[in-house]
C-alpha positions, 0 to 999 in steps of 0.5 A: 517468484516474488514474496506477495507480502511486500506487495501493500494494497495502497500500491506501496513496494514493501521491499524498498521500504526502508523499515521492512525487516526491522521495524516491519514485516510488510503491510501484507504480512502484518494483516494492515498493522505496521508500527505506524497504526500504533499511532492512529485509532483503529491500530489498523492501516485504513486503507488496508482495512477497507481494501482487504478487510471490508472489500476483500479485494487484494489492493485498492486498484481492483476497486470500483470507487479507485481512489476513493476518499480513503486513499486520496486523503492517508499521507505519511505526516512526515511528508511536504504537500509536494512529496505526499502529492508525488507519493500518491501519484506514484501509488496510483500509477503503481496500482493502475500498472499492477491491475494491469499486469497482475501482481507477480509481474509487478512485483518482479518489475519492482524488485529490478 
């Protein structure tokens, strides 16, 4: 079984992430506040905060209103148009399939 913290709301893949284990834990793991939300107001991940903290859900693609302005609009700064536009296509993919599949078959397609 997969460790369901590398499994991020947003549809990111914790465990290709090059800054798990240093830098961080897995968004899951770190309740949305990865080292990154240092740098925004709310010290939390917006997209984390309102999937899980204000929704309840376990990840935006269990959601209603999926994507939703939140979503469609938090991008890494360090990221061309072209790469945030094929990131966020990549998540929404990545959600679609794990509400389909359900989270533990996800993660062990990931994981190969």
């Amino acid at each position: 079984m997969e460790d369901r913290a590398l499994a991020a709301p947003c549809g990111i893949y914790c465990g290709a992430c090059e800054f798990l284990g240093g830098q961080c834990a897995g968004c899951v793991a770190v309740a949305g506040r990865p080292f990154w939300t240092e740098q925004v107001p709310e010290k939390v991940c917006p997209i984390f905060d309102c999937c899980v903290d204000t929704e309840g859900l376990e990840h935006c693609g269990l959601c209603d209103t999926f994507p939703c302005k939140t979503f469609l609009e938090l991008r890494d700064p360090s990221m061309s148009d072209e790469e945030a536009e094929r990131a966020l296509a990549d998540r929404q993919a990545a959600l679609l399939r794990r509400s389909q599949v359900g989270t533990e078959t996800w993660l062990s397609e990931r994981s190969k």
